[in-house]
Structures are given as C-alpha cells and as structure tokens.
DRENFITOR-717330 format. One record per residue (C-alpha): residue number from 1; x, y, z. Coordinates in steps of 0.02 Angstrom, whole numbers, always signed. Example, Ala and Ser with C-alpha at 12.3 -4.5 7.8 and 13.67 -1.06 7.14 Angstrom:
! DRENFITOR-717330
1; +615; -225; +390 $
2; +684; -53; +357 $
//
This chain:
! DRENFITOR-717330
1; +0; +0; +0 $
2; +138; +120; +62 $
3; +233; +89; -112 $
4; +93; +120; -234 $
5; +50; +261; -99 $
6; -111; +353; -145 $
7; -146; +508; -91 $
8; -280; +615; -94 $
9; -250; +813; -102 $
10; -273; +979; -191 $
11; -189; +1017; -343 $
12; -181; +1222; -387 $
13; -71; +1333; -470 $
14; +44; +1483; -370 $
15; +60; +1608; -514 $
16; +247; +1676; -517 $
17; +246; +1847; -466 $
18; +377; +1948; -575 $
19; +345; +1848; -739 $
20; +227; +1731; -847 $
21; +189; +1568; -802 $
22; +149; +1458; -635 $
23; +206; +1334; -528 $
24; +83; +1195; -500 $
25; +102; +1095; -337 $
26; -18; +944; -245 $
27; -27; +959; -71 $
28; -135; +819; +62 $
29; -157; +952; +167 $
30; -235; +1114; +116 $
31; -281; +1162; +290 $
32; -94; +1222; +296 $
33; -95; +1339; +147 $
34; -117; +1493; +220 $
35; +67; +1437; +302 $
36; +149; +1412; +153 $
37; +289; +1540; +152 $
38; +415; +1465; +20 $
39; +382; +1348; -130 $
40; +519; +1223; -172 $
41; +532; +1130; -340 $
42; +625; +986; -422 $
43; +825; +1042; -500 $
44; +750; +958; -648 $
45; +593; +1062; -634 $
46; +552; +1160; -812 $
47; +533; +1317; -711 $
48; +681; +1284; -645 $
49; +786; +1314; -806 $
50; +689; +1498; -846 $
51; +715; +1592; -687 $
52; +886; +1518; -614 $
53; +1033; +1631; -652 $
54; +1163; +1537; -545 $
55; +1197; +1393; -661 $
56; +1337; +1313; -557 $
57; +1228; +1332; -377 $
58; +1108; +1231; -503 $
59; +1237; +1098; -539 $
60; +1277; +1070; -377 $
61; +1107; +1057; -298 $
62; +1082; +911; -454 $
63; +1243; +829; -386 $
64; +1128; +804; -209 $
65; +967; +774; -311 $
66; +880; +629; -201 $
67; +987; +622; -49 $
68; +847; +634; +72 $
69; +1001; +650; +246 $
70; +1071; +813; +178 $
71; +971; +960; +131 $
72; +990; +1081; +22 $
73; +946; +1229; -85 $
74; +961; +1375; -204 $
75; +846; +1543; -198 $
76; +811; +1584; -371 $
77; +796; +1761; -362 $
78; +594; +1750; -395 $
79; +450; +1737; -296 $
80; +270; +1678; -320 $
81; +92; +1725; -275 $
82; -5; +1608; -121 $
83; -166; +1596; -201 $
84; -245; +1605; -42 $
85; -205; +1764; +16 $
86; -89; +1845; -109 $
87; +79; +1855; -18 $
88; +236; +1833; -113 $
89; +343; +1693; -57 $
90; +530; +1654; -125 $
91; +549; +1489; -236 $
92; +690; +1368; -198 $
93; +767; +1239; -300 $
94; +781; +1075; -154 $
95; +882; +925; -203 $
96; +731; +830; -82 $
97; +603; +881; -198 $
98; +557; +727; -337 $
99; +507; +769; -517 $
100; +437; +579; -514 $
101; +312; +590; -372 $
102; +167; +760; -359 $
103; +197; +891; -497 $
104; +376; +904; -455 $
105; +343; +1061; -354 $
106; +305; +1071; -167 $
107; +240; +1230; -36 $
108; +346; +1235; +87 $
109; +236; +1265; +257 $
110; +369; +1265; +387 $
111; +265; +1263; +559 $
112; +184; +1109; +506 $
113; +324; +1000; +414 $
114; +467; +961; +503 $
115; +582; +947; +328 $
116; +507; +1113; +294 $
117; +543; +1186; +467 $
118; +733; +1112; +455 $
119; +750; +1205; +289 $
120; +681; +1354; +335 $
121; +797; +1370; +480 $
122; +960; +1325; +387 $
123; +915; +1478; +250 $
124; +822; +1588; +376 $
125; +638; +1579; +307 $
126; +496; +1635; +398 $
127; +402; +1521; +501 $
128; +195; +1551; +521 $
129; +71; +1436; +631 $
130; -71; +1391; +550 $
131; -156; +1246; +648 $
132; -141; +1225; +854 $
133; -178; +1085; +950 $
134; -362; +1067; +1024 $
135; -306; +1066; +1173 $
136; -146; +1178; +1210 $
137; -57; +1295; +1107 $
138; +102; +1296; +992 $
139; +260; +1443; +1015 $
140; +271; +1552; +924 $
141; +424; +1543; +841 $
142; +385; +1353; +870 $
143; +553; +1247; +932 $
144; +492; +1125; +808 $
145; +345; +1077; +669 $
146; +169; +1049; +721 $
147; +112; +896; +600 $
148; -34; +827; +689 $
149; -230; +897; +653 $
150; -299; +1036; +738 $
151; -376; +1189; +745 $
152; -343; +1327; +590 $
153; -317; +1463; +643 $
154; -220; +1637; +535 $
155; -325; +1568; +396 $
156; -460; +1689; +355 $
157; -625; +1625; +337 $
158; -564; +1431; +397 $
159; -489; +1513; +542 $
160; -577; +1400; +695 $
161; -614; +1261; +598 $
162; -526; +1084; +633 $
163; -420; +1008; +512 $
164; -524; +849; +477 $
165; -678; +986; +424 $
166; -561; +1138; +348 $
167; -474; +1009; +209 $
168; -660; +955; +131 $
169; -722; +1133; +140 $
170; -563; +1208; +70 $
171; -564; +1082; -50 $
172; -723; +1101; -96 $
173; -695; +1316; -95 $
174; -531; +1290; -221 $
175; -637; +1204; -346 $
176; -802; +1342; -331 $
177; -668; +1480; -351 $
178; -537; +1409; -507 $
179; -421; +1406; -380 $
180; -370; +1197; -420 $
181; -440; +1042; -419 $
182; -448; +900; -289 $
183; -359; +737; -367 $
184; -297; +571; -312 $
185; -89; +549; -346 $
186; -1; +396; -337 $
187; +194; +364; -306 $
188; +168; +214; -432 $
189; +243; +258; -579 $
190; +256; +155; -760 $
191; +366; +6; -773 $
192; +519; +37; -877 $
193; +524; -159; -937 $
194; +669; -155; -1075 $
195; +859; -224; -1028 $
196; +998; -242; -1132 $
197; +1035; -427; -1106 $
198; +1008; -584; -1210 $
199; +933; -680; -1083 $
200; +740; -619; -1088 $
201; +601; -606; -1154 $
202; +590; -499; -1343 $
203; +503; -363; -1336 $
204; +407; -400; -1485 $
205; +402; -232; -1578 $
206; +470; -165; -1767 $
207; +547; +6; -1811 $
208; +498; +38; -1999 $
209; +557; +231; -2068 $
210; +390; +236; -2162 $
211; +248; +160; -2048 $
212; +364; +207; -1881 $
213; +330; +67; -1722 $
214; +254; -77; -1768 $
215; +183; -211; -1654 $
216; +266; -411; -1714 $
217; +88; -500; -1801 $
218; +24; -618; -1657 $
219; +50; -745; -1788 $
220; +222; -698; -1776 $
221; +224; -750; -1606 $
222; +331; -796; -1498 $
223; +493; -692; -1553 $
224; +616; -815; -1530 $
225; +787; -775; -1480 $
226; +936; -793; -1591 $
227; +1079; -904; -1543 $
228; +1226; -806; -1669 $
229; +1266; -667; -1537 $
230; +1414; -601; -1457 $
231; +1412; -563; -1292 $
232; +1543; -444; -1282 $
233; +1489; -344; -1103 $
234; +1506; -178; -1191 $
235; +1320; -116; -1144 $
236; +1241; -150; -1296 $
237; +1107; -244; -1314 $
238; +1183; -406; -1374 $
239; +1039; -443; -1478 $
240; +1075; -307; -1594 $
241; +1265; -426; -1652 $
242; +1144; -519; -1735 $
243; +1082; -468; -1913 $
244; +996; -620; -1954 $
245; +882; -549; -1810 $
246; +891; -386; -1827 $
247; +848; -332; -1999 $
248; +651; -386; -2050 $
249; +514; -345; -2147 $
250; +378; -215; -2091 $
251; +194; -329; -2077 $
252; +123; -165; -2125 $
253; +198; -109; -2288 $
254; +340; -253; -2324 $
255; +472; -115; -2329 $
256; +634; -137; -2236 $
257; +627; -134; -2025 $
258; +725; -179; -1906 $
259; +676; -278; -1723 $
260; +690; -204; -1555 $
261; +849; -289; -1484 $
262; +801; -239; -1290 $
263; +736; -389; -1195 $
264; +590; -383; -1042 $
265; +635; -366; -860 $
266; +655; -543; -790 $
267; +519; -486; -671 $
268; +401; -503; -815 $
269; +410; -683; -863 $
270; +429; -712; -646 $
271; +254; -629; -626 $
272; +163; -749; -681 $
273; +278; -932; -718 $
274; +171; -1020; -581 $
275; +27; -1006; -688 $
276; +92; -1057; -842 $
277; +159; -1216; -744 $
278; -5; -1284; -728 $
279; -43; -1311; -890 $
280; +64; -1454; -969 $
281; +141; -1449; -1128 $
282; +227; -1307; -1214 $
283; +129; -1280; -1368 $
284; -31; -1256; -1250 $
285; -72; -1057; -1250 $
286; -139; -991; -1115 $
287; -312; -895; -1214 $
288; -362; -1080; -1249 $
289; -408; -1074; -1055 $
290; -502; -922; -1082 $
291; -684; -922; -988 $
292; -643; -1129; -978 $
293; -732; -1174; -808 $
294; -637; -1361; -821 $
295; -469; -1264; -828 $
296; -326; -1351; -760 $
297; -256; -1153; -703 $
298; -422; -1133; -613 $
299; -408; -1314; -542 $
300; -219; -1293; -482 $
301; -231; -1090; -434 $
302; -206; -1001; -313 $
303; -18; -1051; -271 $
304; -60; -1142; -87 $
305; +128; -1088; -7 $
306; +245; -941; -63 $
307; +427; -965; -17 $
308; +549; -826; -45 $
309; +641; -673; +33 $
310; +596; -530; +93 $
311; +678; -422; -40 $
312; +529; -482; -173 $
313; +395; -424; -52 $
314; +386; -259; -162 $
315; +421; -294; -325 $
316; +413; -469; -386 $
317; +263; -524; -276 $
318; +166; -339; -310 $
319; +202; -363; -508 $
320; +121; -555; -477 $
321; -31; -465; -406 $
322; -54; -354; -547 $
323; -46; -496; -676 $
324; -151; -600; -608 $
325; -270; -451; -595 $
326; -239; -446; -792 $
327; -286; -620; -813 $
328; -423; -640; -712 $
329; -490; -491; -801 $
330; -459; -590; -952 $
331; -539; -731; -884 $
332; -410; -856; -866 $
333; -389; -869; -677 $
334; -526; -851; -565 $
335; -452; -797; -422 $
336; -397; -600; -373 $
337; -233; -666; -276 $
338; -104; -773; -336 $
339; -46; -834; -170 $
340; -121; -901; -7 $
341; +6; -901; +95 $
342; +196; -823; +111 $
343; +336; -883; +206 $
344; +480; -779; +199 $
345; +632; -860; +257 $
346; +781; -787; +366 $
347; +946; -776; +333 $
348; +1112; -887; +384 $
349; +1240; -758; +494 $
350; +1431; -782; +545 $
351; +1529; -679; +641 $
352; +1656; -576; +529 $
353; +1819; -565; +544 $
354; +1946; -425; +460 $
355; +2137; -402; +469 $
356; +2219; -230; +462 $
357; +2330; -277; +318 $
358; +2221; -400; +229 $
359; +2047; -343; +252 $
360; +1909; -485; +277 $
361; +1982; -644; +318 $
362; +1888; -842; +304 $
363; +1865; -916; +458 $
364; +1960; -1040; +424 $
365; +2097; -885; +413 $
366; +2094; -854; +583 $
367; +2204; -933; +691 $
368; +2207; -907; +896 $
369; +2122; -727; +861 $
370; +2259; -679; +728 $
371; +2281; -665; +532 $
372; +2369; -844; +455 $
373; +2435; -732; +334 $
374; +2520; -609; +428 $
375; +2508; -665; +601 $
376; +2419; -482; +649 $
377; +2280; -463; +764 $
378; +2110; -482; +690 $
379; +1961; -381; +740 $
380; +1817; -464; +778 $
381; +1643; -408; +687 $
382; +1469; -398; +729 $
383; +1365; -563; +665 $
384; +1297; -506; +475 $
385; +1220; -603; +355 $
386; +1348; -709; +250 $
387; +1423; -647; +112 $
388; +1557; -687; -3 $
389; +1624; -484; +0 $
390; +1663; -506; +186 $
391; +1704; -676; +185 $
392; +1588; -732; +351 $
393; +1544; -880; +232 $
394; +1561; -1107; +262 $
395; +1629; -1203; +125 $
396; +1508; -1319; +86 $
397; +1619; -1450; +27 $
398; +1721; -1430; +177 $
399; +1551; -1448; +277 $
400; +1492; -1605; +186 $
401; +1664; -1695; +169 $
402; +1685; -1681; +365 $
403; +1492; -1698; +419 $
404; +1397; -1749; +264 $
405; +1256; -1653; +217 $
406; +1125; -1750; +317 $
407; +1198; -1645; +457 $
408; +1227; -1485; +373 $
409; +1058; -1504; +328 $
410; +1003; -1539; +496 $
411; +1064; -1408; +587 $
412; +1023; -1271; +459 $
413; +839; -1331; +502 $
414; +876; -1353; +691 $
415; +937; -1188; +750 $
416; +819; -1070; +691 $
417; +623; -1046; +643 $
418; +622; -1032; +444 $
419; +544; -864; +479 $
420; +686; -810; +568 $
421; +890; -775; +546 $
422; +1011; -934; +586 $
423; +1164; -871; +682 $
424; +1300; -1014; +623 $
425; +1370; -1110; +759 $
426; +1507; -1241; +747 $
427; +1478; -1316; +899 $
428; +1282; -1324; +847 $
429; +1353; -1410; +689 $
430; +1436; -1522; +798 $
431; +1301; -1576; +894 $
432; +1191; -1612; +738 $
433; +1347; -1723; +696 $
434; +1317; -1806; +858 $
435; +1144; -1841; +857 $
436; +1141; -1916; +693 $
437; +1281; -2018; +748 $
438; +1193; -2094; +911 $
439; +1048; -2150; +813 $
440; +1143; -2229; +703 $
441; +1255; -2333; +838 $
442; +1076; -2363; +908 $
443; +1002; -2438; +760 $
444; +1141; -2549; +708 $
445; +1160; -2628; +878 $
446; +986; -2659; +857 $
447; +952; -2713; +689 $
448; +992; -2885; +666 $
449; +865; -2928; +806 $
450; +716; -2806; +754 $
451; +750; -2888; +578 $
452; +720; -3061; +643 $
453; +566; -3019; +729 $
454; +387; -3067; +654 $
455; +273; -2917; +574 $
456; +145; -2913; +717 $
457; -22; -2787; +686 $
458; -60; -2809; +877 $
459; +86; -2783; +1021 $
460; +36; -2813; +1191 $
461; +161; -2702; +1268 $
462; +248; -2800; +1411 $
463; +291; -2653; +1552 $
464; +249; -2493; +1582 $
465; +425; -2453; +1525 $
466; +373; -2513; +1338 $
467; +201; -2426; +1354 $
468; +261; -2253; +1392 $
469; +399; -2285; +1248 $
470; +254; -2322; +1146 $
471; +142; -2170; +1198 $
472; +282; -2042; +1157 $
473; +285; -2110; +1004 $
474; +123; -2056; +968 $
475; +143; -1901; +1035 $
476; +288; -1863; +936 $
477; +199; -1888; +788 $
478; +68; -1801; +815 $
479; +187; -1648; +857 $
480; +286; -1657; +695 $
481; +153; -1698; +588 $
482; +83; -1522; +665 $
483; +265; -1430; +659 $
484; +281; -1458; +494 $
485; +117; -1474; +382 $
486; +18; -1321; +494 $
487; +153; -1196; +551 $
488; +336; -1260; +457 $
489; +418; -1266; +633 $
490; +540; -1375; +576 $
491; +671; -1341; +722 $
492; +541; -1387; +844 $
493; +476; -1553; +743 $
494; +674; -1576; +767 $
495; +657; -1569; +956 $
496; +540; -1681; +967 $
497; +622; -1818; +869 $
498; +789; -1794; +975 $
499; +674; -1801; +1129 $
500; +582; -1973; +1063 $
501; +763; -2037; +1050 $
502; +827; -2016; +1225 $
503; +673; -2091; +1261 $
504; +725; -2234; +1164 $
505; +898; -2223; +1220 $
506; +858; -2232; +1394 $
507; +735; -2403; +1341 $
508; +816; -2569; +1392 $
509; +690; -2701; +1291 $
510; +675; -2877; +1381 $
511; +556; -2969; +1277 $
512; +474; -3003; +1094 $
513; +335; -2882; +1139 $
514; +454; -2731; +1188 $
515; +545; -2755; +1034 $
516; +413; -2744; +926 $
517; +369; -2581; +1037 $
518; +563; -2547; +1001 $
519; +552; -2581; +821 $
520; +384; -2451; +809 $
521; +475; -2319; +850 $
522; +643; -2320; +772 $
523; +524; -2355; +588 $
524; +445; -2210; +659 $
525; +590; -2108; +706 $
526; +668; -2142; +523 $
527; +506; -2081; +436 $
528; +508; -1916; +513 $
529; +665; -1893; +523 $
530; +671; -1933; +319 $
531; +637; -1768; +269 $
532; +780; -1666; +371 $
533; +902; -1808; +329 $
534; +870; -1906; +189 $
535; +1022; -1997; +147 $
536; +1041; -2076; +356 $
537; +864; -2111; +369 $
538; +875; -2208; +203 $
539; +1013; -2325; +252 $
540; +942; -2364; +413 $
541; +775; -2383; +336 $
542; +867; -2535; +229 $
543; +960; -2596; +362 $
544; +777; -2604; +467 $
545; +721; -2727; +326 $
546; +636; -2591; +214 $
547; +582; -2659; +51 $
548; +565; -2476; -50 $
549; +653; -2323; -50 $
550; +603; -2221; +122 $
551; +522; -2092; +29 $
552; +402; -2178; -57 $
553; +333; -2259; +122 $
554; +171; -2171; +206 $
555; +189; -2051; +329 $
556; +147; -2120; +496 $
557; -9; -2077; +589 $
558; -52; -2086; +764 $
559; -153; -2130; +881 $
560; -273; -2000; +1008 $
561; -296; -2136; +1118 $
562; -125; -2217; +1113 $
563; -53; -2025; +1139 $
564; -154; -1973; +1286 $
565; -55; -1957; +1441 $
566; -108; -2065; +1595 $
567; -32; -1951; +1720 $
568; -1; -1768; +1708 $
569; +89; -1631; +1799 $
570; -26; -1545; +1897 $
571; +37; -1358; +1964 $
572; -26; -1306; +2091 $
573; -42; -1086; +2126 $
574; -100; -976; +2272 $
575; -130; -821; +2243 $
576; -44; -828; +2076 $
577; +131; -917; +2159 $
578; +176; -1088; +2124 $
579; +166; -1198; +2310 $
580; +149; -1356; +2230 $
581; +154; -1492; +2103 $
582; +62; -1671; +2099 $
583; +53; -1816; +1981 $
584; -122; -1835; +1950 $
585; -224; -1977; +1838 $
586; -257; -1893; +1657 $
587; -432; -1832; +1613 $
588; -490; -1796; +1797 $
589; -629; -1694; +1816 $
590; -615; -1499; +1882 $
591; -691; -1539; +2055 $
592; -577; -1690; +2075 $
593; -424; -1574; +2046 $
594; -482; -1435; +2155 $
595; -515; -1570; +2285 $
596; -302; -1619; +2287 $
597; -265; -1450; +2272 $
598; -353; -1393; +2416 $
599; -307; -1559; +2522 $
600; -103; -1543; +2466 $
601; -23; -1538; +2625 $
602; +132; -1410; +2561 $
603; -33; -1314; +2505 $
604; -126; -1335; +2646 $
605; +9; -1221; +2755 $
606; -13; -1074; +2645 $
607; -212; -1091; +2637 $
608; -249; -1146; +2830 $
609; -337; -1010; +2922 $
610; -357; -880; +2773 $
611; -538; -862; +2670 $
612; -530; -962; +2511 $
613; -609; -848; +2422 $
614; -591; -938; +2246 $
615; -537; -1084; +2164 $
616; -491; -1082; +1963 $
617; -452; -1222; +1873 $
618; -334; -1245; +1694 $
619; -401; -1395; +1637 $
620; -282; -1528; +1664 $
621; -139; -1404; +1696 $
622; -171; -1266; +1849 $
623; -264; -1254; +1997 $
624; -242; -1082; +2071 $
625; -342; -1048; +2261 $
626; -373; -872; +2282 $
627; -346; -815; +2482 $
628; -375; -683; +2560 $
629; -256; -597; +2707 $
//
C-alpha cells in the first residue's frame, strides 16, 4: 500500500509573481496553505531552467538530487503569488524535492512539516502557525513543526475550523473559485520493462522509417531469440550482433525494418511462471483457457505456499498481483490473488572477521584470534548475514566432506524458525553431527534382532517401560506432523524427534513384545526424520528390513488414544505463586483437581486459616486458590 501510496489532495497553481507562467504543486493538506511561506521545486523542474541565473549553484544542488540526509537549496531570485491570500513567497530549488512523485513542485509550510521547518531554519525563512492543538497551544516561533490535526487558525474565513472539516471545505472552496482541483496521486509510476541482455524475453516490436513502431503479427508469435550473438559486455544490447535478427520486414507495408533488440525485465516472465506451470505442454497457449470453467489453471490456482525473501515483497510479488489481476480480467484465472500463503525465510549469519593488512579474512583464516597470513591481530565483527564480499561464509564442501550433508542439513533446520535469521554455530554443527551419529550406533546394535522379529499388527506391550515408549511415540507424531504441515516449525519437529530418542535411548527391551514396541519407534523415528536427513534415514531404513526407498513409504499416523497421557503434571498456585506440584491420573474432572489442590499438604500451610475466596481451574494443567489476608 505504502509503495503504490495514494494520496488524496489539492492540486492548484501559485502564479509567479515577476513573470509569466505558474508553478503547480499537490498538497494532502490544504488546511496548511495559508502557512505556506516558500515553494520548493524539483532541480529538474522546467521552471527551474527559466528563472535560475546561478547555473553552477544549479549543478551542484543536481549533484545532491535525491539524498533525502542532507538538505539543500538555491533561492532563485523569484518569488510567487499564495493563491490564498496573495503574499509573495521566494521559490527554492531543493535537491529533496522529486520530479517523479506530485507535480515536481512542493509549498513549503514550515510550522507544520518538520523537513520544511529544518529548511527554513538553515536559510532563515519565515516560520507562520497555521493549525494549534485542540487542546494547548504551539510557540510562536515554534522549537519544532506541528504535524498533527488541529484547529486553523491565521486562515481567514477557515480560521476556527478543525483540520479533519477545513481540508473538505477548502477543498471544496478551491474548486467553486478556479483556484485547483482536488485529485488522487499515486507514487506508482510506469514500469520501464526493457534491458539490454540476451537472456529475456523480446520485446516483440518493429521500427519501420515509413509506418514508424510496429507491433510483431500475433502470428508472428513468440519472437524467438537468436543463438549467433556475441556477448561482448560492452552495454549493448547483445541482440542487436545479430543481423539475421535484426533486420526484417515491416507486416504493415513489407518495406525494410529492423527488431527491437532490448529484452523484458526478468520480473516479467517471474510474474506470472506459476501459472503457466499448470498447464502441461509447451505448445498449450494460455487464451485456450479463456472463460474454460474445467481449466486445469483454475483447478491448480491459487499457489497454496509462497517461499521466498523478503527483498521480493515489493516488487516481484506486487508485479504477480497485478498480472493475475490482468488475467483474471481476461478470464483465465478465477481468483484476485495469486498466493495463499507467504513464508519468507531468514537468513544464515557468521561472525566476521577483518585483518588490518588484509581486510576480511575466512574463518578458516583465523588462527588463535590472529591473521594466518600475517600473524596480525584480527578484529572481531558484529554477526551479518553471509556474504562472499566479507568472507563470514562455510565451505560447503568442507562442511559435507567432514559432516555430510544430512547434518549440514540438519542443523540449518535445527537452529532457527524458517521465519527467522540462523546465527551459524560450529559447535551447533557439531552436535547435529552427534545426534545423527547416536541414532545410528543405536540402530545398528539393534538391527539384526528387530530384523528377525515377526510383522505383528497387535503388540501387547509387556511393562509400563514399553508402554510409555510407545505413547511418546504417538505423541511425537502427532507434534511433527503439526510442526511441519500447519506452522513449518521444523526446528521444533526436530526437538521432538531428538526427545523421542533419549526416550529410546534410555529403553532397555527384555522381551518379543518390547521389541516390537522398540522396532515401532525407530520405523517411526526414520520416517520423520526422512525429510531433514534423507540420505541416514535411508540407510537405516534398509538396514531395518525396508523393502522400498524411504520416501516412497506413508507417513505415519497416530493414535489420540494411544497419545493421551495417563498421568499429568498438575501445578498447583496460590494467589498466583507456584506452592505445589502433583502427579495426577489424566482426564480428571475440575472438582476432582480442586479437591487435591485444596487437600495438598505443602498447600494446605499457605491456605490454613485464610478465606478461600476462589478456586480456578486450567483444565488438566493449573489449579490456582485465591486467599484472602
């Protein structure tokens, strides 16, 4: 919203005092005009050009055009006339001032814009209040602009009204008198598509000296790029080295033309791929699904799940918007959105590390908190997104020669929420290394035996050691199944699966039935772990007796009833402190809880002789007495 950024103002005209001609500006707030006591326009303004006389105080303010920090300006020599009451104020050239955004020209109304105000008080411009608070007053000179809504007041006839009211009505008295117009601006601006590079999209237009532009016949479609070019990095458009290409035939009078060697924008054909993908074959076209209710585009759109940075969350994903605007309009999708849902992902950070003499060193550069190459000290850096200009990077082959890349893998997942930035740790990476490691010790001391065993449908778990084994299965399931398909918390559905294994770990099977109890959950530990680390989880699968490839198995399911806790952790508050904890059966009901809470004996010494005054219960979770003094 903020980067198409409509606004709704007044547009008018401040006729220039000492010659012909105007200035035309747009302001959102023409409750402030009777403040305006400068204008300020654009170096590359067309007035600009008539009245300035100082051609190299020009040049230099076009040297700072667009640097918002530093402001600066030029006084013309000229004044215009405030349309509202008459006064003539001094025009500025202001490198802050945009020829792309308004009319390129702005009124500068000090008391009520702090850029103003900071300008005014560099050249020593007048400063008048316009609008006051409500409630209170402003200085006068004010220490500093007054931007909020008010009350008008120096504003002849408007003079008492409040802002909200004074901008319709003056609005409204602009127009009645030929003063301006209200309008409706954007900051969006048209998309300069064209690139000189091979690799894109041909803009499919003809230059003819007789009939002048000429759209390519859609018979003639698609222009299809030539493969005789040089690519020679000069800046040209490397379509133009070809001549087979170039040179053409007009469609209109079959005289000599020539093609346009510019290609599109990448973001064009990236705006709206996903559709195109889901229709197969590549001599479909797409205006075959026009108005087709059996589509396979309306069958397959919207995208479900949008992975990507943050940096396309302006431009690539707002351009996807407006073409699937297009083609809905068209009739080809059906929906106004192209995607349901975005994920953008964080970034991987390292610590960086620079040398006096050498600049930014590798890690592995770094030796005992000095350079390798020079043996200086090196100065330690703030953690920063890795890059290869400051060298905070990993070698990946490094990484998977020493860990493999089930654990680089693993750990990339592990340490972070997708959502958020991954600080790189060795000693995380080392852990990772670990884990995987333990399971697979684990496994092969086990396998021979669980591979022996018969496949059983029903297990008749034979202790409670096996059935809690069992139930945490379950339960782990359940929570990775949830981490991953609902809310992609992938380094929490990793938590859970290196919890589930020190709960195997710490299992000690004894007979057929807890093996088969053993078995269920190191199958089910190697199908969820699958995804994070494909290439362990698939030799262990094997080496379990899988018949197929691990990723072609089912993803395991569990079991309400076989996850449900039989005893739970009950806390136990007064007056919002914790004074005790019980194990209680699972599923009791809310009198039954309140009834051990209130007959806990470490409870009991903070509740004896006080007025219980209430008793609220968490289900399953909390019991907290309320007491009184």
């Amino acid at each position: 919203r903020n980067w198409i950024g409509r606004s709704e103002g007044v547009e008018m005209d401040f006729p220039l005092a000492d010659m012909d001609g105007s200035i035309r500006i747009f302001t959102t707030r023409p409750d402030t005009l009777w403040g305006a006591t400068f204008l300020c326009i654009a170096p590359n303004h067309p007035v600009a050009e008539r009245i300035v006389q100082d051609r190299a105080g020009l040049s230099f303010i076009r040297s700072k055009y667009g640097v918002m920090e530093e402001k600066h300006g030029l006084f013309t020599g000229h004044y215009a006339l405030n349309p509202m009451n008459g006064e003539r104020i001094p025009i500025y050239i202001a490198n802050f001032v945009l020829m792309e955004y308004g009319t390129g020209a702005i009124m500068s109304v000090p008391a009520h814009d702090q850029r103003d105000f900071e300008f005014a008080a560099r050249y020593d411009l007048p400063v008048k209040v316009v609008i006051t608070p409500e409630k209170g007053t402003v200085d006068v000179p004010p220490a500093q602009a007054y931007e909020e809504y008010g009350v008008l007041v120096n504003s002849d006839r408007f003079s008492g009204y409040r802002s909200e009211d004074a901008i319709r009505e003056i609005g409204e008295f602009i127009e009645e008198q030929g003063l301006g117009r209200r309008v409706v601006k954007y900051r969006l601006r048209d998309w300069g598509i064209s690139r000189q590079r091979y690799w894109g999209t041909p803009i499919p237009m003809l230059y003819c000296e007789k009939c002048g532009t000429v759209p390519v016949p859609e018979d003639d479609l698609p222009v299809i790029l030539p493969e005789d070019v040089l690519l020679t990095g000069a800046g040209a458009s490397p379509l133009s080295t070809s001549e087979e290409f170039l040179h053409t035939t007009c469609p209109a009078c079959s005289g000599k033309a020539r093609r346009e060697t510019d290609t599109m924008d990448t973001f064009v054909d990236s705006s709206w791929y996903f559709i195109r993908y889901c229709i197969v074959g590549e001599d479909r076209d797409l205006r075959e699904e026009i108005g087709k209710e059996d589509s396979e585009i309306r069958y397959w759109m919207p995208v479900d799940q949008y992975i990507g940075g943050v940096e396309h969350a302006v431009l690539h994903l707002l351009y996807s918007r407006f073409f699937t605007r297009v083609l809905r309009e068209l009739g080809i999708v059906a929906e106004d959105e192209p995607f349901t849902n975005l994920l953008t992902q964080g970034m991987v950070c390292k610590e960086t590390f620079s040398c006096p003499e050498h600049g930014w060193l590798l890690p592995g550069e770094v030796e005992d908190g000095r350079c390798g190459k020079c043996g200086r000290e090196v100065k330690r850096g703030r953690v920063e997104k890795m890059s290869k200009s400051k060298k905070n990077v990993i070698d990946p082959d490094f990484l998977i020669q020493r860990y493999g890349a089930d654990t680089s893998r693993l750990f990339s997942l592990f340490a972070a929420p997708p959502d958020r930035d991954l600080e790189w740790s060795d000693k995380g990476i080392e852990g990772a290394y670990r884990f995987l490691n333990r399971i697979w010790t684990a496994i092969n001391s086990y396998a021979d035996r669980l591979v022996a065993l018969p496949e059983k449908t029903v297990v008749t778990a034979e202790g409670p050691a096996a059935a809690g084994l069992y139930r945490k299965t379950h339960q782990t399931i359940r929570k990775v199944t949830r981490d991953i398909d609902n809310r992609f918390q992938f380094n929490t559905a990793i938590a859970s699966l290196m919890e589930l294994f020190n709960g195997i770990s710490s299992f000690k099977p004894e007979g057929e039935g807890d093996l088969q109890r053993l078995r269920f959950s190191l199958r089910s530990l190697l199908l969820m772990l699958a995804p994070f680390a494909p290439h362990i989880a698939e030799e262990l699968w094997r080496r379990l007796g899988g018949k197929q490839s691990i990723s072609g198995e089912a993803w395991p399911a569990w079991d309400d009833e076989a996850a449900r806790e039989e005893e739970v952790e009950l806390v136990i508050q007064v007056n919002g402190k914790v004074r005790g904890k019980s194990m209680v059966r699972a599923g009791l009901s809310d009198d039954a809880l309140r009834k051990i809470a209130l007959e806990d004996p470490k409870v009991r010494s903070f509740t004896e002789g006080k007025e219980i005054r209430k008793v609220i219960v968490v289900k399953g979770r909390l019991v907290n007495i309320v007491v009184g003094k």
